[in-house]
Each structure stands twice: as structure tokens, then as C-alpha cells.
MIKOL-694581 format. One line per 2 residues: for each residue x, y, z of N, C-alpha, C. Coordinates in steps of 0.1 Angstrom, whole numbers, plus 5000, padded with zeros to 4 digits. Example, Ala and Ser with C-alpha at 12.3 -4.5 7.8 and 13.67 -1.06 7.14 Angstrom:
BEGIN
5132 4943 5078 5123 4955 5078 5132 4967 5078  5128 4978 5071 5137 4989 5071 5129 5000 5079 $
//
This chain:
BEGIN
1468 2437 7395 1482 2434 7393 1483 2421 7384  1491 2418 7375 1494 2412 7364 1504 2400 7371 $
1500 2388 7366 1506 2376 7376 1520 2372 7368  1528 2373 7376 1542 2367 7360 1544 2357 7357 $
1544 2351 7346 1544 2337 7343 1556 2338 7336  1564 2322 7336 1578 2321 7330 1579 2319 7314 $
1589 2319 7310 1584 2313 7293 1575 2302 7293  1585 2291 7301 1576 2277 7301 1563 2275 7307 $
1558 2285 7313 1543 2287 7315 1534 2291 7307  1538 2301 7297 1534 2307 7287 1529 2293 7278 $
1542 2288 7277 1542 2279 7268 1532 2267 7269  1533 2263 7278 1523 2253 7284 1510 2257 7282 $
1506 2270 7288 1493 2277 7287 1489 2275 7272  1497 2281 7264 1497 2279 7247 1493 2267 7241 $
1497 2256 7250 1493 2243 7247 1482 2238 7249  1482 2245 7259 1469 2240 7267 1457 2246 7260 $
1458 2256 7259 1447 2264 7245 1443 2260 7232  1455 2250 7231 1456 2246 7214 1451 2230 7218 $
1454 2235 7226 1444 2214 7231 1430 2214 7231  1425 2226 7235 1409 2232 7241 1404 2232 7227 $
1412 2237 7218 1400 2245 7205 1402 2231 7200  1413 2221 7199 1416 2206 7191 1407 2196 7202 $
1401 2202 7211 1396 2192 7220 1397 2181 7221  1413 2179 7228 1422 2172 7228 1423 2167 7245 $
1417 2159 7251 1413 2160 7263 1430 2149 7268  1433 2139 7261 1445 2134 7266 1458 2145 7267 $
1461 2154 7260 1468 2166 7259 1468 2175 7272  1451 2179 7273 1448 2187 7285 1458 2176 7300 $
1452 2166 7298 1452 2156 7311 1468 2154 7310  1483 2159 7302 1493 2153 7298 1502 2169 7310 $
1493 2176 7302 1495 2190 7304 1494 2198 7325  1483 2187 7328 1475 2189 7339 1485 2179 7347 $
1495 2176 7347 1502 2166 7355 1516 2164 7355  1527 2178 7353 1535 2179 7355 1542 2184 7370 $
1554 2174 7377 1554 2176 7385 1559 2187 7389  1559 2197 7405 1564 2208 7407 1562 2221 7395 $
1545 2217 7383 1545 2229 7380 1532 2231 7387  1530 2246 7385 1515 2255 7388 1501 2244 7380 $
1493 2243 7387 1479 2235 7386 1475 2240 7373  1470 2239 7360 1468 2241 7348 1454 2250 7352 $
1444 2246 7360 1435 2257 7359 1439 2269 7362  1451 2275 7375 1456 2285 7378 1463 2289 7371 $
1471 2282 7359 1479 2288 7348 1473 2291 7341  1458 2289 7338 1452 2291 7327 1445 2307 7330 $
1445 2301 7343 1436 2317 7346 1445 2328 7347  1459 2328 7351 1464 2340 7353 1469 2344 7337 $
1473 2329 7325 1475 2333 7312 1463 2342 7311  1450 2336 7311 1437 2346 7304 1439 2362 7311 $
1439 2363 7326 1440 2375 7329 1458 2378 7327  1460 2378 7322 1475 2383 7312 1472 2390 7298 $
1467 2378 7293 1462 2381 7276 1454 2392 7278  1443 2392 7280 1429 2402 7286 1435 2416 7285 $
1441 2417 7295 1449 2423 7302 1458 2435 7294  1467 2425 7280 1473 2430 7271 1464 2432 7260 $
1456 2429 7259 1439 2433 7250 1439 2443 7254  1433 2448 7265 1430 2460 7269 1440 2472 7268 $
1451 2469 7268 1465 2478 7268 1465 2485 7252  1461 2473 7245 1462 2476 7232 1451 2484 7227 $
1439 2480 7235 1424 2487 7229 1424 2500 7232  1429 2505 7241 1435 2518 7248 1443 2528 7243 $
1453 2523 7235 1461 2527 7228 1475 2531 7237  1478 2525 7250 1489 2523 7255 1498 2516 7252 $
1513 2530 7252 1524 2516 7248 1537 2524 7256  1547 2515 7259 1559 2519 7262 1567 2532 7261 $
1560 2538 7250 1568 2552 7246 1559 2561 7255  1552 2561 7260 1541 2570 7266 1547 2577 7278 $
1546 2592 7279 1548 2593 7294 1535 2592 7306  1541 2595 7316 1534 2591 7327 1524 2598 7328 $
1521 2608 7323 1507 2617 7330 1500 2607 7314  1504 2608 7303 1494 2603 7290 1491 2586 7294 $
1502 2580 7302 1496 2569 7308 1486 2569 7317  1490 2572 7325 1476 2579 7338 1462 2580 7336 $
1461 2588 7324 1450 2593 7321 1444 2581 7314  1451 2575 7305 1445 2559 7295 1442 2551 7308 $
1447 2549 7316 1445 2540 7328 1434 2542 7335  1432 2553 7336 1416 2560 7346 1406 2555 7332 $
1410 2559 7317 1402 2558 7310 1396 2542 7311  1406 2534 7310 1404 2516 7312 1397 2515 7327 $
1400 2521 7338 1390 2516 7347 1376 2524 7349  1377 2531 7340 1359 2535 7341 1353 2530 7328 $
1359 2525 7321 1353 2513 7313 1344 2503 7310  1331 2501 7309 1320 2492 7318 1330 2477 7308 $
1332 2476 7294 1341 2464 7294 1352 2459 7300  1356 2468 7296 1371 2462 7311 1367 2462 7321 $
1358 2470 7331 1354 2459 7343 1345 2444 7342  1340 2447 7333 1338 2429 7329 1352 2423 7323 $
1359 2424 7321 1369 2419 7314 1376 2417 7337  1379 2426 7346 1382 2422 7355 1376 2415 7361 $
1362 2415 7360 1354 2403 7366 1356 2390 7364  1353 2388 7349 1359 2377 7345 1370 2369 7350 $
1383 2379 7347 1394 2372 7352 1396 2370 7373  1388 2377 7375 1388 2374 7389 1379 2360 7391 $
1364 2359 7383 1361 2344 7384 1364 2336 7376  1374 2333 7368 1387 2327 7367 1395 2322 7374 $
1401 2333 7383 1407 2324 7396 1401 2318 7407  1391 2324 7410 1382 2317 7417 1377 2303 7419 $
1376 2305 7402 1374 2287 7395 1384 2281 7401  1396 2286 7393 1407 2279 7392 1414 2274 7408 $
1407 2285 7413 1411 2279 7430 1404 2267 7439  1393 2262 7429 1387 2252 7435 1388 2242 7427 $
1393 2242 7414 1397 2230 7408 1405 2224 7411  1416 2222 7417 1431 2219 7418 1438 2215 7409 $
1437 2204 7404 1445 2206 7389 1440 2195 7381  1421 2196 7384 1412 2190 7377 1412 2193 7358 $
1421 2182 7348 1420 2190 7335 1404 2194 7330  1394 2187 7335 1382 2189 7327 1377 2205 7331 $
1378 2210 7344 1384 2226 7348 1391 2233 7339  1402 2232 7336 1412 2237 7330 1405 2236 7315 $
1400 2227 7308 1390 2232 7298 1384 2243 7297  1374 2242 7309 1365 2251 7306 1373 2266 7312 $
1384 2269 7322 1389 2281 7321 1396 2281 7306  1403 2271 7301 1407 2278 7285 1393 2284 7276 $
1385 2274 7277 1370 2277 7266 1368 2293 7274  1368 2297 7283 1362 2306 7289 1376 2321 7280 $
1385 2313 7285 1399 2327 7276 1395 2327 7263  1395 2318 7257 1395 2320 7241 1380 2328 7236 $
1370 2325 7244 1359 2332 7245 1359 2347 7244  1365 2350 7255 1369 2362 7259 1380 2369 7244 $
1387 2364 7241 1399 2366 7229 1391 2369 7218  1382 2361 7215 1370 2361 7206 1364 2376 7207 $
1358 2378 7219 1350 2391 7221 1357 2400 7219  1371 2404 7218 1376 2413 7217 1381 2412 7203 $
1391 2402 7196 1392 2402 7183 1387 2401 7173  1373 2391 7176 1362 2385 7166 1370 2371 7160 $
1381 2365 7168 1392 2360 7160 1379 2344 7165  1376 2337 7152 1371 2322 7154 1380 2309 7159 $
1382 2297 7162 1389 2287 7166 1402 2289 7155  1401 2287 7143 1410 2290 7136 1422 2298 7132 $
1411 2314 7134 1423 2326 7141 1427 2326 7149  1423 2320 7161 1431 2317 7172 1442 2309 7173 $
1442 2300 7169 1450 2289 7165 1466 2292 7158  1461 2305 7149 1472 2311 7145 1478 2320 7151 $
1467 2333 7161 1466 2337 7170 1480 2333 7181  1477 2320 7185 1483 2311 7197 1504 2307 7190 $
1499 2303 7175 1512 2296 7170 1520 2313 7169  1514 2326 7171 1523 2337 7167 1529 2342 7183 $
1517 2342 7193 1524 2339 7208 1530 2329 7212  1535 2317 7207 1545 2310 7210 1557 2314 7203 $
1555 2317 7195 1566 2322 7185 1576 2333 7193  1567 2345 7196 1573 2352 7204 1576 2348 7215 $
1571 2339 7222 1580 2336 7236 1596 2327 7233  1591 2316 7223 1605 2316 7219 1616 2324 7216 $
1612 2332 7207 1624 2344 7205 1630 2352 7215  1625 2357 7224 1628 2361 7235 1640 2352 7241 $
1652 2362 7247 1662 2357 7253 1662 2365 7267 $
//
């Protein structure tokens, strides 16, 4: 099950990624200490298993217009998948991490290093395409009303 995050979590997460590849550790630590938000390594991990998540949706070739039995069948296809069960693994020890960090930013690095990693394996996209990668998902979360 897919964790909901708000715009401004998105957004933060976004930041927080763009801080990782700029290894920008005052950013991380600026990011990692906002009050009454979610702990940055937990945002980071349910962002990664989000993104992942919508990787896979796309590698599959599922989309919105689909009916339910042609969904069904893409979905059994993704869970007998030996990458997407690594891809669930992952994002399970992801949280895991993130559950023992509390809202350690030098954690929260290494769950971003570990997402972009993962983004990588699946796009081939380097620090750079990610970077633009990240400025086109902020983009969209802005536009959204």
C-alpha cells in the first residue's frame, strides 16, 4: 500500500534529494527540523517507495484508462517479478532504516542516496538527470490544484 504524502511533503522530499546529489548537508539538517512535520528519513522513505512504486506502474505499462481484469493481470505480472520484489524489499528496508533514525539528517542522506540509486537503476538517469528529473516533479506538484 502506497503511503500519501501532501504537496508539501513531496516538496520537501524534492528538496531534500536535491540537497543529497548537491551534498548539501546544512540544507539536509534545515530540512530535518521542521516543527510538527514527518521525520525526514520517513519522508524520504515513503517518497522513495512512492516514486519506485510509480516506476514500476510505468515499466508495466499500467495506466488509468485500463480496465480491471487488464489491471489485474499487470499487477500479478509486477508481483512475480524478481525486480519489483527487490524494488519491495528495498523500500521495506527503507523504512525500517527510517524507523530507527528519528530524524537523524545524516540518515536521511543515505535513505535519499539509496532512492536516487534506485531511480538510477531503473532510468539510467546520472546526478544531473536527476536533478532535472526532480525540478520536473516539483513542477508537477506545483501545478496541481
Amino acid at each position: 500500500m502506497d503511503i500519501e504524502l501532501t504537496d508539501d511533503e513531496h516538496l520537501r522530499a524534492l528538496a531534500a534529494l536535491e540537497a543529497t546529489v548537491g551534498n548539501d548537508d546544512d540544507a539536509l539538517a534545515v530540512l530535518a527540523n521542521g516543527p510538527g512535520e514527518r521525520p525526514l528519513p520517513a519522508l524520504l522513505a515513503a517518497y522513495g517507495q512512492h516514486t519506485l512504486h510509480r516506476i514500476l506502474i510505468a515499466a508495466f505499462g499500467i495506466d488509468a484508462t485500463m480496465d480491471h481484469d487488464e489491471t489485474g493481470r499487470l499487477v500479478t505480472e509486477i508481483n512475480s517479478d524478481p525486480m519489483a520484489r527487490v524494488v519491495f524489499v528495498l523500500t521495506d528496508a527503507l523504512h525500517n532504516q527510517a524507523a530507527l533514525a528519528g530524524n537523524d539528517p545524516a540518515a536521511a542522506k543515505l535513505i535519499a542516496g539509496s532512492v536516487l540509486l534506485a531511480i538510477h537503476a531503473f532510468t539510467d538517469a546520472d546526478n544531473q538527470d536527476a536533478l532535472t528529473l526532480l525540478r520536473a516533479l516539483r513542477h508537477e506538484i506545483l501545478q496541481v490544484d
